[in-house]
Each structure stands twice: as C-alpha cells, then as structure tokens.
C-alpha positions as CSV (number, residue, x, y, z in Angstrom):
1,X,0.1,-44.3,-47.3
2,X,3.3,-45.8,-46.2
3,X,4.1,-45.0,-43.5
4,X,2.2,-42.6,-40.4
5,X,3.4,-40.8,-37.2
6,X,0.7,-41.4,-34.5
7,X,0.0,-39.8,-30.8
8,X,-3.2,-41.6,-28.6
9,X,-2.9,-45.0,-30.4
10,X,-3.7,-46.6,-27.2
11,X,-6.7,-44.3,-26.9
12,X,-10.1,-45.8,-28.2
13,X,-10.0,-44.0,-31.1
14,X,-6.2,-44.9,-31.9
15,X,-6.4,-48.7,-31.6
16,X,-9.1,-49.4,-34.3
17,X,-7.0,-46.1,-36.4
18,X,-4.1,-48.6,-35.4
19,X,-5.8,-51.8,-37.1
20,X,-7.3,-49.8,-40.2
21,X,-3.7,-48.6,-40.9
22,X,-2.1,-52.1,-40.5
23,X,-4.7,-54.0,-42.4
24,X,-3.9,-51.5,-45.5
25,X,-0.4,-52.4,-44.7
26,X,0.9,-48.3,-43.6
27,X,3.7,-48.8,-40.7
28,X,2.8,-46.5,-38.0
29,X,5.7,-44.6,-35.1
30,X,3.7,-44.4,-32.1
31,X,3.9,-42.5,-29.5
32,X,3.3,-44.1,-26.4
33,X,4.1,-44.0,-22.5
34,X,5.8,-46.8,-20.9
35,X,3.2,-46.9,-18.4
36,X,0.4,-47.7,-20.8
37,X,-1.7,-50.8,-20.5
38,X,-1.6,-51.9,-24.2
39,X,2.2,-50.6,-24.5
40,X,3.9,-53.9,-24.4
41,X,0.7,-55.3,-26.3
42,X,1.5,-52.6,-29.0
43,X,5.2,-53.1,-29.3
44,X,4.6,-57.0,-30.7
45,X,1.9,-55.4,-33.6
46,X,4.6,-56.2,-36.8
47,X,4.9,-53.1,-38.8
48,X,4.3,-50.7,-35.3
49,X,7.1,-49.0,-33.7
50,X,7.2,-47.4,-30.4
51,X,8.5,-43.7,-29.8
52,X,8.7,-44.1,-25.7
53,X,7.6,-40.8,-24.1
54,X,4.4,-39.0,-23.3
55,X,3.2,-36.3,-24.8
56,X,4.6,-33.9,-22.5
57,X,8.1,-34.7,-24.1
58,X,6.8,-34.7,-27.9
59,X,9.5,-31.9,-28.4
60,X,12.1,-34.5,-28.2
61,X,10.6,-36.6,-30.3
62,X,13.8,-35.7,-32.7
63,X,16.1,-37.5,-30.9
64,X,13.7,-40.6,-30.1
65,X,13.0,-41.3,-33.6
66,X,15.3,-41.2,-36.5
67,X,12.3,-41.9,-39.3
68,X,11.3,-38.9,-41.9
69,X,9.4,-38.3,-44.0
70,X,6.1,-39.1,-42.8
71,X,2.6,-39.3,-45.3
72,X,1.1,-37.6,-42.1
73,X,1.2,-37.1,-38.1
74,X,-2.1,-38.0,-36.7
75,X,-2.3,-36.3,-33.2
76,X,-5.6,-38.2,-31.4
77,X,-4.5,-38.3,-27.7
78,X,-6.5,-35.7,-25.3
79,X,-5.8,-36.0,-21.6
80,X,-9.6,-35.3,-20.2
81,X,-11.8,-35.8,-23.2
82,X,-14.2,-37.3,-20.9
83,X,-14.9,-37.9,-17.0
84,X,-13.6,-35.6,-14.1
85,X,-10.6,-34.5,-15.8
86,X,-13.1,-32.1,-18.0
87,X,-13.4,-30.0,-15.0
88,X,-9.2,-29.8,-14.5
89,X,-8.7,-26.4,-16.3
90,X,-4.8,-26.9,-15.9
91,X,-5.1,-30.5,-17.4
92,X,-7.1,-28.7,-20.3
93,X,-4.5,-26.0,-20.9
94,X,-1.8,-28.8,-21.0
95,X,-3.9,-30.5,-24.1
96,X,-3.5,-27.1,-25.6
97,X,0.2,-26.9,-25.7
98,X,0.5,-30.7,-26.3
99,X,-1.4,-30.1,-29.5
100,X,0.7,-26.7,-30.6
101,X,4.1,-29.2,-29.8
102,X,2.8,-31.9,-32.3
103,X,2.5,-29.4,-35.2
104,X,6.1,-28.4,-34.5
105,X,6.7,-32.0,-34.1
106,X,4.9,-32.6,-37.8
107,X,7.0,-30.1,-38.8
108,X,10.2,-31.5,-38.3
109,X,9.5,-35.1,-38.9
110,X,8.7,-34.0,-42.2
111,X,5.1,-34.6,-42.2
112,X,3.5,-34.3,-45.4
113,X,0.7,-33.3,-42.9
114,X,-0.6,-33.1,-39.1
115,X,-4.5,-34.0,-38.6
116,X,-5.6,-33.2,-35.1
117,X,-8.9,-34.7,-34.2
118,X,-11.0,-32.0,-32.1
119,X,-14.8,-32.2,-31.7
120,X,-17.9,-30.6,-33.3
121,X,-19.0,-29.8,-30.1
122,X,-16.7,-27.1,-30.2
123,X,-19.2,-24.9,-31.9
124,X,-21.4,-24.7,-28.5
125,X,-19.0,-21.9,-27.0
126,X,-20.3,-19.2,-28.1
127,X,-23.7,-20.9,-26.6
128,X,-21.8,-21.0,-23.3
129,X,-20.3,-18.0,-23.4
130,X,-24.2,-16.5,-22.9
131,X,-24.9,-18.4,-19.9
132,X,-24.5,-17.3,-16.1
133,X,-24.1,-21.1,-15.0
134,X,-21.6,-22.8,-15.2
135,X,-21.3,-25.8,-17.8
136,X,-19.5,-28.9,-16.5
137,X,-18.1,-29.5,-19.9
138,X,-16.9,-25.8,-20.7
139,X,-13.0,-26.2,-20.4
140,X,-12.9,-29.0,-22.2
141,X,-15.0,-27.3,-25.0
142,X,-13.1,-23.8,-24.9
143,X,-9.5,-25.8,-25.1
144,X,-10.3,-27.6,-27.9
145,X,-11.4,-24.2,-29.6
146,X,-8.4,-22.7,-28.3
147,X,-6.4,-25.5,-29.2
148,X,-7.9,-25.4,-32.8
149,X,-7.3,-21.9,-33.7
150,X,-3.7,-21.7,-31.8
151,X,-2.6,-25.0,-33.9
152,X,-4.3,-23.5,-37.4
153,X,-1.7,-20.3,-36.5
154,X,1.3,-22.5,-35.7
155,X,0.6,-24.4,-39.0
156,X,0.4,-21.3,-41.2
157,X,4.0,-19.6,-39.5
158,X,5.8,-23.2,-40.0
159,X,3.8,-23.9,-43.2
160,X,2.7,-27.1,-41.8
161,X,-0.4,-28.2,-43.7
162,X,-3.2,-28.9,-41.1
163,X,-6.4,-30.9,-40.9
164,X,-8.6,-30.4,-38.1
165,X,-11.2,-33.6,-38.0
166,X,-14.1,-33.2,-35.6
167,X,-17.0,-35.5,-34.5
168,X,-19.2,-36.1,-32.4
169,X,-20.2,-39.2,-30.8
170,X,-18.4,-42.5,-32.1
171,X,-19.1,-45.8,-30.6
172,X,-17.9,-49.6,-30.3
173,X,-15.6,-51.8,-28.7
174,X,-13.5,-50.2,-25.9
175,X,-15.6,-47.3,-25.7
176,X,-15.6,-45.3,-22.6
177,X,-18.0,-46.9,-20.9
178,X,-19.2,-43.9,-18.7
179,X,-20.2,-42.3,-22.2
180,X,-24.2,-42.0,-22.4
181,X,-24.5,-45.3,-25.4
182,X,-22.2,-47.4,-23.9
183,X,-23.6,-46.3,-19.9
184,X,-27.3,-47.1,-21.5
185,X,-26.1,-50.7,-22.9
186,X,-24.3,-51.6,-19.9
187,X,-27.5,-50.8,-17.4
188,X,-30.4,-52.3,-19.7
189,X,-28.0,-55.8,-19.9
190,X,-27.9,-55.3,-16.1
191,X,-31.7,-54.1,-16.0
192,X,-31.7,-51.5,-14.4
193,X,-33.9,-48.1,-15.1
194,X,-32.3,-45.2,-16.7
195,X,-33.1,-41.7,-15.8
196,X,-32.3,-39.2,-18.8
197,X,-32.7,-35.3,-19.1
198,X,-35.3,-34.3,-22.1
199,X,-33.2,-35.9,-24.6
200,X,-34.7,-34.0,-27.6
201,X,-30.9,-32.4,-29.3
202,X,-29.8,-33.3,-31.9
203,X,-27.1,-35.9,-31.9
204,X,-25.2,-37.7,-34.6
205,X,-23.2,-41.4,-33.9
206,X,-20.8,-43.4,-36.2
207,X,-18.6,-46.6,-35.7
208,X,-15.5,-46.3,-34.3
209,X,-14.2,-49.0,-37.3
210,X,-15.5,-46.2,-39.8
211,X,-14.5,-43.0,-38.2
212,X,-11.1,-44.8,-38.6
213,X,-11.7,-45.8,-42.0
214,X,-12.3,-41.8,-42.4
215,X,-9.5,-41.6,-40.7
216,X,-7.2,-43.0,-42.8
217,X,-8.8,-41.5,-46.0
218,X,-8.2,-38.2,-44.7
219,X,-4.5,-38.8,-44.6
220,X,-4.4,-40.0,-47.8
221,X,-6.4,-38.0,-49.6
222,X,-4.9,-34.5,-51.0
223,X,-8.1,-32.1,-49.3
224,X,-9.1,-28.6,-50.4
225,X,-10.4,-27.4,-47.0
226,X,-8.8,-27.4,-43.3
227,X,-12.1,-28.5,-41.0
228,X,-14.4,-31.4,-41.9
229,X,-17.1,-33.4,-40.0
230,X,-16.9,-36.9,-40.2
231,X,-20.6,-38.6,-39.1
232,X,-23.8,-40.7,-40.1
233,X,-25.0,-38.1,-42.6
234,X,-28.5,-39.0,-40.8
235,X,-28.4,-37.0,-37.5
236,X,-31.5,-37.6,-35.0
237,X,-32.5,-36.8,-31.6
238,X,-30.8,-38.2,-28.9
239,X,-33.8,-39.6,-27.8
240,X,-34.7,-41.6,-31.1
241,X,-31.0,-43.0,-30.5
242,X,-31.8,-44.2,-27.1
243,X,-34.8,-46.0,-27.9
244,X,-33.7,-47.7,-30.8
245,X,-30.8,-49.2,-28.0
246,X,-34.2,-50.3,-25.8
247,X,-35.5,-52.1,-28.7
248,X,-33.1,-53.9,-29.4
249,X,-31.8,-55.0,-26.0
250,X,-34.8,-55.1,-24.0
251,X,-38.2,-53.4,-25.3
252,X,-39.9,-53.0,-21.8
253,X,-37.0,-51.8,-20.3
254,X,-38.0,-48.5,-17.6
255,X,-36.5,-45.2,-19.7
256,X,-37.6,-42.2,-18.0
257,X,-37.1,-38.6,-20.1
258,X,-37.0,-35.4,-18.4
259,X,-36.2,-36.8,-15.1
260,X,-33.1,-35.4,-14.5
261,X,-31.6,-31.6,-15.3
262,X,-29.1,-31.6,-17.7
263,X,-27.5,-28.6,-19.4
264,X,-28.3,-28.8,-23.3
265,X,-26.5,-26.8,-25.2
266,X,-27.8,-25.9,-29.1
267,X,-26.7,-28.5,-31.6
268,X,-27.4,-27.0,-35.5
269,X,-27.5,-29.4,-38.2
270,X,-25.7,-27.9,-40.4
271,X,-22.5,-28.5,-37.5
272,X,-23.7,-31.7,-38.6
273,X,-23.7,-32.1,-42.5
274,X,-20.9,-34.9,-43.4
275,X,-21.1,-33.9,-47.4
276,X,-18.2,-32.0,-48.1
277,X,-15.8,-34.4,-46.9
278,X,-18.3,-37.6,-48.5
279,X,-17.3,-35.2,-51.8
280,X,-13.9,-35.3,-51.6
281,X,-13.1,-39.0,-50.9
282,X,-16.1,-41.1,-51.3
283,X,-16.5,-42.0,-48.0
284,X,-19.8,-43.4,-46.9
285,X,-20.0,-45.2,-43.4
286,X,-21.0,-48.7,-43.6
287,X,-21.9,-49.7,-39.8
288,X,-25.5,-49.1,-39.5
289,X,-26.5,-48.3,-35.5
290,X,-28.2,-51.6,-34.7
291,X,-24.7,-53.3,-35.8
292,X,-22.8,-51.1,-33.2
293,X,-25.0,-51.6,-30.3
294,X,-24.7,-55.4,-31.1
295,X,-21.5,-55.3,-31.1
296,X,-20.7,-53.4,-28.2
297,X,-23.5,-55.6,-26.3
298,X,-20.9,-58.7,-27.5
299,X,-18.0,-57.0,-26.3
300,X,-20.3,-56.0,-22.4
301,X,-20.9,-59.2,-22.0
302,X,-17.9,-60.9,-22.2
303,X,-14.4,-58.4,-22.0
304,X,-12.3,-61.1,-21.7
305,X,-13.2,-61.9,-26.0
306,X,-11.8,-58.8,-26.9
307,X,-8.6,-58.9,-24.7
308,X,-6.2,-56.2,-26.6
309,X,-3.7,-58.8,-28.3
310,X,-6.8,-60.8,-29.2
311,X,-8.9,-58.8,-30.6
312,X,-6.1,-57.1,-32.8
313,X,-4.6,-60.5,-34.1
C-alpha cells in the first residue's frame, strides 16, 4: 500500500499499526487531537502527517486534508474500550456515530476501503441479553454490535467497501496496564498475590506487533468476506494463560482461582477460529506467548526504554 488514512494511531493498537506501515514504507494521514501525548511525537515520524481534530469533527475531515485517494481508512480509535468509561452509555453511543462518520469519511477521501476494528466479544450479547443482572461490560459490548451493523448499512447505501476486524485479547508494549495480562505481570514483578474468578473460558491472545502485521495485510489484501477474526489459532483457558505468566516470572508466586465473582460470559470456539482469514493472506502469527510476556515484563520494569520517540526510532 502507498499510502493509508488512519483514526486511534496514538491508541495502543495504532502506534505499533503506525510502525508496521512505516517500516513497509505506506505514508499514513492521521487523525489526531492536539491534546494527545504522542501528538508532537507523531508529527516528527517522516512519512506521517497529521489531520488536527478529534474524532468528533471527522466530518470535516474534507477541508483538513486535501489527500485522495486512499489504499484504505483504518478507523481503530474507541473512546471507552476499557476502564470506567465502559459503564458511560452516552460515551458508548458517541463511539457509535464516530464510527458511522468515518465510513462517510472513507467515502469521500476516496478510500479504496474502511476497516473498523470491533471485538469478538461482540458475540456475548445475545448471552447478556438472557441475564437479569447487570454486566459491567454490556454497553461497551452492545455499541460495538450496534456500531457494527449500523456501519455495514452505511457502507452498502454509500457503496463503501467495509472490513470489520475483531479480536480479542492482544498484548505488549503500551498495553493498558489495568487489562487482566498486563495487571498479572505488573503484580507478580511487584509480588503481590492475585485473586482471580474461576478462570476456566476460553480466551485467545496475540501480539500487538502481529495483530498489526494482520493489520496491514488486511488492507492490502483484495478479501472475499466482510468479518474476520484475527488470533493465535490455539485458543486455551484463561487459566492455562495465567499460569504460563507465573512460570515464567515467578513459579511460587500465590494465584488464587475462584476467589473472586466475576461475570463470565460463554466464549465458543468457533468465535475463535482464525482460518478463513490465515486462507486468504497467509498470515500466521509469529510471537509465541512466552516472547510477549518477556517483553512486556522489559518494558514494566523500565518505561523510561520505551519512551514514544524511542522506541519508534
């Protein structure tokens, strides 16, 4: 690809998207607030340039950038995806607009196509939807389904091809560190116990460096279908995940299962099966686990190594 428009590039997600594209030397228009941490970080990156406005203006996107003609429009930013701001319903509803504005947006950049990164987790509402209880993580879930099926009608009426990419649990440097890998990592280098619900779903991880890999395939790659998972192809329980982490940072670390309540929602394999999109472009992460959690234990241990301009030089 050539060149690529770009939303959330300062997000975790977006910066290693951000390096992948540069090192395969694709320009990338980014999106991106003034008030951002990384922005003036972002606007040295050679072959970067910045569109100045938030999301909430990506309607006027137009008059901020003059470039057409895009190989695609990668929309990644998410206001809430994790932390309090799950449980804002209004900041959730605002996600859902923001994403039905990028496919317009797509459109009249003259995208070749818009892929909106959503979450596989998205299958659990119909789960929710039979529960009397409440579920912390419900209108975070139910926008991104909303957000999915509104954008897939918006593409159809503008003829906008779309590509809805979902996941479900990527890790590594910058990761949100209230997130359940990188919480574990940080306590066991701190040694202190961890108290877990029963742990037994199913759960599937990849690198952040090869979900952007994926990433970047998918934008390059002329696809036959609309929704793919991108993951391990080797899904396990959660449980199997965490003690592999307690291996290899400290193997008589205290790990108690069970000891808290959590709400665990159904997670089918099949939500889980990577193949079809393996099929179409080869792709075959190459980060094994053990090389994540070492990494992101480098990275705990000693921020100031992986400063933003650092790290990406």
């Amino acid at each position: 690809m050539k060149k690529v428009f770009m939303t959330g590039a300062t997000g975790f997600i977006g910066i290693h998207l951000l390096r992948e594209m540069r090192k395969r030397g694709t320009e990338v228009w980014a999106l991106c607030r003034e008030s951002s941490r990384e922005y003036e970080a972002v606007k040295k990156i050679a072959g970067v340039h910045i569109v100045g406005c938030g999301l909430e203006d990506v309607q006027t996107v137009l008059k901020l950038c003059r470039e057409r003609e895009f190989d695609a429009f990668y929309h990644l930013a998410w206001n809430g995806a994790s932390g309090p701001l799950r449980k804002e319903y209004g900041v959730q509803l605002q996600n859902v607009k923001w994403t039905c504005d990028c496919v317009k947006a797509a459109k009249f950049l003259q995208c070749k196509k818009i892929i909106v990164t959503g979450t596989v987790c998205e299958n659990q509402c119909s789960a929710i939807d039979g529960l009397e209880e409440f579920v912390g993580a419900s209108y975070y879930l139910f926008a991104k389904r909303y957000a999915h099926r509104l954008a897939r009608e918006i593409s159809k009426e503008l003829d906008m091809p779309l590509v809805w990419c979902q996941f479900y649990h990527p890790i590594g440097v910058f990761n949100k560190k209230e997130q359940i890998i990188a919480d574990t990592i940080q306590k066991l280098l701190h040694q202190e116990s961890l108290r877990f619900g029963p742990a037994n779903g199913l759960f599937d991880v990849i690198d952040v460096r090869d979900l952007a890999c994926a990433l970047y395939k998918m934008g390059e790659t002329a696809l036959k279908n609309d929704t793919y998972f991108i993951g391990s192809g080797s899904p396990r329980r959660l449980k199997e995940y965490l003690e592999d982490i307690k291996e290899i940072l400290d193997p008589f670390a205290d790990m108690q299962y069970g000891s808290i309540k959590t709400a665990d929602l159904p997670m089918e394999r099949a939500w889980l099966d990577p193949s079809a999109f393996q099929e179409e472009t080869g792709f075959i992460p190459s980060i094994s686990f053990s090389e994540s959690v070492e990494e992101m234990r480098t990275w705990l241990e000693n921020e100031k190594r992986y400063d933003f301009e650092k790290w990406f030089f």
